[in-house]
C-alpha positions, 0 to 999 in steps of 0.5 A: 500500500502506499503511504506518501507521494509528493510531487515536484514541478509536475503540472500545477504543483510546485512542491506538493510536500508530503501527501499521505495516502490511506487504503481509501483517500479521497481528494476534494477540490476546486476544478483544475487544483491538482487533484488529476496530477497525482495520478498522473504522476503515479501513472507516469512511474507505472509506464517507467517501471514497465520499461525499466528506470536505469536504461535511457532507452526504456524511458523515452519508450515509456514517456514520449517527449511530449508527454514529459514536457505537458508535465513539467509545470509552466513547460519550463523545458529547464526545470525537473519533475520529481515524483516521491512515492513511499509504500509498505512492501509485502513480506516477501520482498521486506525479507529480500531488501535488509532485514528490518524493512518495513517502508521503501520509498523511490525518489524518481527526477526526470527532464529533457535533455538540451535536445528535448529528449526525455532524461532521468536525471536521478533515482533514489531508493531509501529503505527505512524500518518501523521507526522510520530510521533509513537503514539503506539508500541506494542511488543512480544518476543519469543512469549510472549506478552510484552504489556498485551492489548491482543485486540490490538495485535489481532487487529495489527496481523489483520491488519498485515494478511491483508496487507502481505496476499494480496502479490501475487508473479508471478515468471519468468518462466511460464508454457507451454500453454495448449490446453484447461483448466477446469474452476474454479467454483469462481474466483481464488484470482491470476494466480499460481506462474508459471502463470498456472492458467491464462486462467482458471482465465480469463475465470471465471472471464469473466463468473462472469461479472467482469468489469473494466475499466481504469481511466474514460474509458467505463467498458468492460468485463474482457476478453475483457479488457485483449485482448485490453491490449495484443493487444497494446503489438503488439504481437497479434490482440487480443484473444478470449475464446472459449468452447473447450472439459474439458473448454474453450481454448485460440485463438489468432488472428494474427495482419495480419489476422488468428488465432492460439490455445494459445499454437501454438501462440508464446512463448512471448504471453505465457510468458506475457499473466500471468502477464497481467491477474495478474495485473487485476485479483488480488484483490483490494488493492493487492501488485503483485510482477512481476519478469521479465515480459520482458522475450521473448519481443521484445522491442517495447512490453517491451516498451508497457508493461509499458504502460500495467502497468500503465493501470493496476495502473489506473484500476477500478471496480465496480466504485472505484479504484483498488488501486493496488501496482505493484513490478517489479524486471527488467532488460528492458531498453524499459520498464524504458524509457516508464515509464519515457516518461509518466510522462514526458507527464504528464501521470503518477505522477513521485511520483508514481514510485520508481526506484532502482539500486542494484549494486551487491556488496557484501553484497548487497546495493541499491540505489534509482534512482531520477527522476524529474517532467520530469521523468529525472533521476538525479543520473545514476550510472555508466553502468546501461545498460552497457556502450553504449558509449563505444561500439560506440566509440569502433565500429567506431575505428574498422570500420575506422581501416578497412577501413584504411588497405583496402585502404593501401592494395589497394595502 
């Protein structure tokens, strides 16, 4: 699980400082404040540890020139982006680093070359223990190794891959429902960017017998699991899988009786129905970045699409817990006070939540929003969901000036 990221010159941001990350954080704020540049920061490691961090090459395979320039804040082609991730490797590999390993954090800083081709400039990886104390740091620059033990950067750039290869992104905009889909041969690793994969992933994954379950629930079939979900959203009774001409296709069955093809069922269906999938599908120990699930949700499903999350963070298969990491860019008002009504019901561990402000202030900062063992939070800034207040009073001092010139006109 990741547990910090900061970013340096990467878009908006000049110096993030430290953003802490939990198994379920959301991040709320005004439009263009940063919010998508964490992901994409994150996405941009995930394509360089695709290809390998100390090979040139490798890099300008993963990030395109065009790519690294539309990152660097104000495309100042001199300056150098910096992405720091820190996380919690799994046991496995905390054997494999030093021993006493608890946290590795990588320090990754790339820019263009005079040519204005991409550049690594540097890599740091520190290895810390349970107090935090560095008990390694293992350095590249330019490519070349400043530590000589060449089977200690084998083994990081390993752990490395793992921790950023299992970031799956499902961006906000998805694709239009189809009729019926063809359906992969093996389960597919997540749902496609635009959530296209979806009802395909559904489909193999409920013919490969995968179960789950929530916490100490009974384990149910996949497709069963992601109808139960759908259907506490309030949106349908559930779904079901049918073979259809090329696969399968997708039926909704309407809470007042009826059914519908997943095309003709309604657009809010089609827009969650992707991050449902997602947050059970993806493999265990994934971090799943959300953006805006909320979009075309009444608010009472906003509201259950928190308890929709959480469901997922409890998840298990196969007996062990999924271990899944779930990063939400929002802007849902419903969604935040169902979180935090759970763990004011001691449902959820408030310790399990981070919530962050980003106030769009140029360049961008963020604020961690506190919240207690109530789910209370301790530090509103101003006008998060706009000033409420403001509009009451403005509302009842028109209402009463209207009521004030009918009677006058009436005298």
């Amino acid at each position: 699980m990741y547990t910090t990221i900061r970013l340096r010159n990467v878009r908006a941001w000049a110096d993030s400082g430290d953003i802490a990350l939990a198994p379920l954080t959301l991040f709320y704020g005004a439009n263009g404040a940063g919010k998508s540049s964490i992901a994409q920061a994150l996405d941009a490691l995930a394509r360089i540890a695709d290809r390998g961090f100390t090979d040139p090459a490798a890099l300008v395979a993963a990030l395109p020139a065009e790519a690294v320039r539309d990152m660097i804040r104000d495309r100042e082609p001199t300056r150098l982006i910096g992405i720091d991730l820190a996380w919690q490797p799994d046991a496995s590999m905390q054997a494999a680093l030093v021993q006493g390993a608890r946290r590795l954090a990588v320090s990754v800083e790339l820019g263009l070359d005079p040519a204005g081709r991409p550049r690594l400039h540097g890599l740091h990886w520190t290895v810390t223990d349970k107090a935090d104390r560095p008990l390694r740091v293992v350095a590249v620059h330019d490519g070349h190794p400043v530590d000589k033990d060449a089977a200690a950067i084998d083994v990081l750039a390993a752990a490395t891959a793992a921790a950023v290869g299992g970031f799956v992104m499902l961006g906000p905009l998805r694709a239009r429902p189809r009729r019926s889909y063809a359906v992969p041969a093996r389960v597919p690793a997540d749902v496609g960017p635009r959530g296209q994969g979806a009802v395909p992933a559904m489909a193999a994954a409920d013919r490969a017998g995968r179960r789950l379950s929530i916490g100490d629930g009974a384990a149910r079939g996949f497709a069963d699991m992601i109808s139960d979900r759908l259907a506490t959203l309030g949106l349908v009774a559930g779904v079901d899988l049918v073979d259809a001409p090329g696969g399968v296709a997708l039926i909704a069955r309407g809470r007042r009786g009826g059914q519908a093809p997943f095309a003709e069922a309604g657009f809010g269906l089609s827009q969650v129905l992707p991050a449902a999938v997602a947050a059970f599908l993806v493999p265990a120990g994934s971090t799943l970045w959300l953006e805006q699930p909320e979009l075309h949700l009444h608010a009472a499903a906003q509201a259950a699409l928190g308890d929709l999350l959480i469901d997922a963070l409890d998840a298990r298969e196969g007996g062990r817990a999924r271990r899944l990491q779930i990063l939400v860019e929002t802007h849902s008002e419903p969604l935040l006070n169902r979180i935090q009504r759970r763990i004011a019901e001691a449902q959820l561990a408030a310790d399990r939540v981070a919530v962050h402000w980003c106030p769009g202030t140029v360049p961008a900062t963020i604020e961690r929003l506190e919240m207690d063992e109530t789910g209370e939070i301790l530090n509103w800034p101003d006008d998060v969901f706009g000033d409420e207040m403001a509009d009451v009073t403005a509302r009842a001092v028109a209402a009463a000036a209207r009521r004030k010139a009918r009677r006058e006109g009436g005298a």
